[in-house]
C-alpha positions in Angstrom: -9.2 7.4 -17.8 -9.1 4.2 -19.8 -7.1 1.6 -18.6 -6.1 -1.3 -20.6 -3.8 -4.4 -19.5 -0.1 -3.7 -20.6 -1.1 0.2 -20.6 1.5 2.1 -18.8 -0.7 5.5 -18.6 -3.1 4.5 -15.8 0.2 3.3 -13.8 2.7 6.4 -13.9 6.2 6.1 -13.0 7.4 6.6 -9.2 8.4 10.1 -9.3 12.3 10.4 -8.2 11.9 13.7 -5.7 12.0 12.5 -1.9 9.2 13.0 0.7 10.1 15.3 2.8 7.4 14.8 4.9 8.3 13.6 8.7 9.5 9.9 9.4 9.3 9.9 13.1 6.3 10.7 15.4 2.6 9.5 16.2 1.5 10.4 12.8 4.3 8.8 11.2 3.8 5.7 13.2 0.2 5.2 12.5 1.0 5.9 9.1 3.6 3.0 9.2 1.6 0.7 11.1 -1.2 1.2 8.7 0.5 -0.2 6.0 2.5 -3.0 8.0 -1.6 -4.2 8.7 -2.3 -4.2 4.8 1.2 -6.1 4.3 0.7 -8.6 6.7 -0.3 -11.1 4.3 2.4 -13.4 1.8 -0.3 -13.1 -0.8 -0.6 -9.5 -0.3 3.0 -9.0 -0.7 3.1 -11.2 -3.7 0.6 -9.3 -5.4 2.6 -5.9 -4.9 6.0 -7.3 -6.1 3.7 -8.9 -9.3 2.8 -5.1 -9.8 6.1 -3.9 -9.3 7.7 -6.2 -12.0 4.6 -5.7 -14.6 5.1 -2.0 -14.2 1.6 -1.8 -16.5 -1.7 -2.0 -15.7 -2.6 -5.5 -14.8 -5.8 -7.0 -14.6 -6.7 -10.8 -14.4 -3.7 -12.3 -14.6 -3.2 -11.2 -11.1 -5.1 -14.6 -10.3 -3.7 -16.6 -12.5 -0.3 -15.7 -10.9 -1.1 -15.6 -7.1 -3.2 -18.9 -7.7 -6.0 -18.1 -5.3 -9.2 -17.5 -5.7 -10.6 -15.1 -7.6 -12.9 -14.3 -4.3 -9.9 -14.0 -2.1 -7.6 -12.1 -4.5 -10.3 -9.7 -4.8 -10.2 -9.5 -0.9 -6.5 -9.2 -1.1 -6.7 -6.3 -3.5 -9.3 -4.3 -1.7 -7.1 -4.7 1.7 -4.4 -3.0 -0.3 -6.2 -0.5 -2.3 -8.1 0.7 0.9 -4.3 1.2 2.4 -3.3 3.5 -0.6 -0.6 1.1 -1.8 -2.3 0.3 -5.2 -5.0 1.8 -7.6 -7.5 0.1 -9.3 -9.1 1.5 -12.7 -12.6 -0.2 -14.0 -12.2 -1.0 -17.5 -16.1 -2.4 -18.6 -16.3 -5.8 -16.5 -12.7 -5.9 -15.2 -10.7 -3.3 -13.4 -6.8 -3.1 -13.8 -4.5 -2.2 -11.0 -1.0 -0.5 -10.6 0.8 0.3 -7.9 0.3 4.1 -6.4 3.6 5.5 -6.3 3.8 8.2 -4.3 2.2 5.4 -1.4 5.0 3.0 -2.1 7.5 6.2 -1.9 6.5 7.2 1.6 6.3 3.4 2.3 9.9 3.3 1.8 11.1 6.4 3.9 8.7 5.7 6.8 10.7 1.8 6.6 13.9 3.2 6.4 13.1 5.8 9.3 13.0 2.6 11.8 
C-alpha cells in the first residue's frame, strides 16, 4: 500500500465495536505493562497525541514538531511501533506513520480495567 503524508487510507479509522477480550489477569497485565514501558517517555507520548490530532499519515514533520533529533525520534518511533501502538508505511526514502487502532482500543480498555 502507498502511503502518502495527509493520506488517510494507510491510517484507518478506530473501529467503534468494543474489545471483548479480558481486562483482568496475567495476560492482561503483561499486556498493559507492555505498553506502560513503550509510554514511559514525554516524547513518546507527544508523538502519539501528534498522530492522534493529524488523523493522516504523517511523516517528517513528526520531527519538526517533537523538536528532537531526527536520530532519537526515529528511536522513539521504533519503541512505539515495536509495542503495536503505531504503524509505519515506507513510502521511497521516508516512511509515514499512523496510529494502529485496534492497539490504541485495547490500550484504552486494559486502562480503564485498573
Amino acid at each position: 500500500m502507498s502511503c502518502r503524508p495527509g493520506d488517510s487510507a494507510c491510517c484507518p479509522k478506530a473501529d467503534p465495536r468494543p474489545d471483548l477480550r479480558p481486562v483482568e489477569g496475567a495476560a492482561a497485565d503483561e499486556e498493559l505493562a507492555g505498553f506502560a514501558r513503550a509510554l514511559a517517555h514525554p516524547a513518546r507520548v507527544r508523538i502519539l497525541r501528534l498522530l492522534a490530532v493529524r488523523e493522516t499519515c504523517v511523516c517528517g514533520e513528526i520531527v519538526d514538531e517533537i523538536e528532537l533529533a531526527q536520530s532519537t525520534v526515529s528511536q522513539h518511533l521504533k519503541v512505539l511501533k515495536d509495542a503495536g501502538l503505531i504503524r509505519g508505511e515506507i513510502d521511497g526514502p521516508r516512511t509515514c506513520y499512523c496510529l494502529e487502532p485496534r492497539a490504541m482500543r485495547r490500550l484504552k480498555a486494559l486502562v480503564g480495567g485498573l
